[in-house]
C-alpha positions as CSV (number, residue, x, y, z in Angstrom):
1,X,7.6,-20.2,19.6
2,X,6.0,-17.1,20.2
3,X,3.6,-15.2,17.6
4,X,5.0,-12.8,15.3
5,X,4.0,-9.5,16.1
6,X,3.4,-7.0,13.6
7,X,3.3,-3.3,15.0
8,X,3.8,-1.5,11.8
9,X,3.4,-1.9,7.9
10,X,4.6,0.6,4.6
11,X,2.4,0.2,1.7
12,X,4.2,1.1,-1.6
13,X,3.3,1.9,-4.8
14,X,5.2,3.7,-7.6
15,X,4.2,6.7,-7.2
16,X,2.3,6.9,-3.9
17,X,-0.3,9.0,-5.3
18,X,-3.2,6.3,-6.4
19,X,-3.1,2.9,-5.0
20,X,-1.0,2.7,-1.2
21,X,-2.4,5.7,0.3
22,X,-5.6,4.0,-0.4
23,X,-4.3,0.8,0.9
24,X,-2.8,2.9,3.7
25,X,-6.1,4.0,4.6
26,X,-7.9,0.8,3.9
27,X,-5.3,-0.7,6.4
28,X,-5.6,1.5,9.0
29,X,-8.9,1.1,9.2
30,X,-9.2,-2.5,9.5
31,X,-6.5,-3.2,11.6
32,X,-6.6,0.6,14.2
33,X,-3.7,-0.8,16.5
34,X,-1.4,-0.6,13.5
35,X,0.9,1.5,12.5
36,X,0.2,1.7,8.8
37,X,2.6,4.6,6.3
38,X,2.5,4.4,2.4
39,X,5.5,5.9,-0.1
40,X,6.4,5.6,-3.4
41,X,9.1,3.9,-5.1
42,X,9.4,7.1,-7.2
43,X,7.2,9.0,-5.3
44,X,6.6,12.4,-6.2
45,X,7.4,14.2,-3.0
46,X,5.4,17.0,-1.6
47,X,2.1,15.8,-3.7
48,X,-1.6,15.2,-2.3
49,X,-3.1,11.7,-3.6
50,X,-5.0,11.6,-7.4
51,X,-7.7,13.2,-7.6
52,X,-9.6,10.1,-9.0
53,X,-8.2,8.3,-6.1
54,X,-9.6,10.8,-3.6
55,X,-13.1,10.8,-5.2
56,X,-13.2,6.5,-5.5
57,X,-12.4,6.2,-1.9
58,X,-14.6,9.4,-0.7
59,X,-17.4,7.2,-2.7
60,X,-16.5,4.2,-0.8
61,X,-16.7,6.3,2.5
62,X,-13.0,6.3,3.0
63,X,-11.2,9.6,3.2
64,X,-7.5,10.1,1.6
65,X,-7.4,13.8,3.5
66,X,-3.8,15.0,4.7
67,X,-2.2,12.1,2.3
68,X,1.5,13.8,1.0
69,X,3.4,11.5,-1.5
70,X,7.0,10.9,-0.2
71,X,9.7,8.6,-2.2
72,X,10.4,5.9,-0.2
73,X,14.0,5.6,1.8
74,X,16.0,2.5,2.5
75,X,15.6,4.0,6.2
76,X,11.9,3.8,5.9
77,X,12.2,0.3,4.6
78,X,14.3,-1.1,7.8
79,X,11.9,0.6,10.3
80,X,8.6,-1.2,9.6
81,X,7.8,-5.0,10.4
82,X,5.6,-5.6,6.4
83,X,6.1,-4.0,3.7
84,X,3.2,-4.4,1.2
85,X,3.8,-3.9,-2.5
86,X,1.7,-3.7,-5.6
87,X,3.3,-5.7,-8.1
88,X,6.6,-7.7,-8.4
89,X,8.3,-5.1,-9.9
90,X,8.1,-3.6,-6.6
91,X,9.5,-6.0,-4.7
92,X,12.9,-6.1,-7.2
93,X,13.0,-2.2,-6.4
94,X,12.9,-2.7,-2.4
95,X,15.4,-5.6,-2.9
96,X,18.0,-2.9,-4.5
97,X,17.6,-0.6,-2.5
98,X,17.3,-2.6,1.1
99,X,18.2,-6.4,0.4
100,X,18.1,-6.9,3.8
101,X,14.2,-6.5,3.8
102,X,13.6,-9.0,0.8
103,X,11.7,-11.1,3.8
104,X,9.5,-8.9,5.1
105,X,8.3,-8.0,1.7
106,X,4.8,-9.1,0.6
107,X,2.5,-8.3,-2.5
108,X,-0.7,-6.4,-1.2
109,X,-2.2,-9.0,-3.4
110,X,-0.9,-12.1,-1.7
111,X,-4.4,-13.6,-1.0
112,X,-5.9,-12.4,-4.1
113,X,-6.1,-14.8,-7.4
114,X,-4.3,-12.3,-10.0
115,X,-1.6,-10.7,-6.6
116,X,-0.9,-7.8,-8.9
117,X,-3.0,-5.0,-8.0
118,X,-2.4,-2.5,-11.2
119,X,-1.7,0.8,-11.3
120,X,-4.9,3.0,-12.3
121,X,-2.8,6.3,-13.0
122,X,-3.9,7.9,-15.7
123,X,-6.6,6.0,-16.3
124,X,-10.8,6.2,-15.7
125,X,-12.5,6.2,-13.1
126,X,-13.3,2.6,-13.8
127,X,-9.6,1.7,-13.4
128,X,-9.6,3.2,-10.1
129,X,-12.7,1.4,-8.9
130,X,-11.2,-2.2,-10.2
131,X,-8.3,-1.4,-8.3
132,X,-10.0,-0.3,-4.9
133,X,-12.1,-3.0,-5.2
134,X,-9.3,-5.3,-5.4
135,X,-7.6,-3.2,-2.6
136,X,-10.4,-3.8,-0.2
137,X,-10.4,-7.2,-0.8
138,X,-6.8,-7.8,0.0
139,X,-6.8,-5.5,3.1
140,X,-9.8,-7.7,4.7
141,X,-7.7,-11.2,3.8
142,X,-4.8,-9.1,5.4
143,X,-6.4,-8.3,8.4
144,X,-7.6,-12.0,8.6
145,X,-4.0,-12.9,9.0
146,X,-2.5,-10.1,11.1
147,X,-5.9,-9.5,14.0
């Protein structure tokens, strides 16, 4: 039996504004030949990422330039091969809306200890560190698994 090959992946967060554009970028970084999108499961359309977020991952030398929140689409759920989420939670809201992509839907987390990655909105600066941190760490055991 052949390889599975993955050519694309959605990151998704609640609100696409913190956590999966930065695992979007993270992603795209460490695995180029992918096609790597984020959304939100209540994304606030039309918005650029935190502003927390942007200053964490600028620290981190990761740019979150260009990133526009969109809410994700059952549409955009169907196209992709992996669709990363950052809690369970997630994963029961992408079963609603698409049930026919239950399969193809991971944690982000799914190599880490605690899987969750949790949402730094609104939070410090800390916060978002923990949670790029934690991002990082998952997108190299992700890129592990799908170079």
């Amino acid at each position: 039996m052949a390889a599975l090959r993955f050519r694309s992946i959605l990151v998704l967060c609640t609100g696409n504004l913190c956590r999966s554009p930065i695992g979007e970028r993270l992603l795209r970084q460490a695995l180029p030949t992918l096609q790597v999108v984020s959304a939100g499961t209540y994304g606030v359309s039309g918005k650029p990422a935190d502003a927390t977020a942007v200053a964490v991952a600028a620290g981190h030398g990761l740019s979150l330039e260009g990133h526009v929140a969109r809410k994700v689409t059952p549409g955009m759920l169907r196209d992709v091969d992996l669709i990363l989420v950052m809690e369970p939670a997630h994963i029961e809201q992408v079963t609603v809306m698409a049930p026919d992509v239950r399969g193809k839907t991971l944690l982000f987390g799914q190599w880490l200890d605690g899987k969750k990655i949790p949402d730094p909105y609104g939070k410090g600066r800390e916060a978002f560190e923990h949670v790029y941190g934690l991002l990082a760490q998952a997108t190299q055991e992700w890129a592990k698994r799908l170079s």
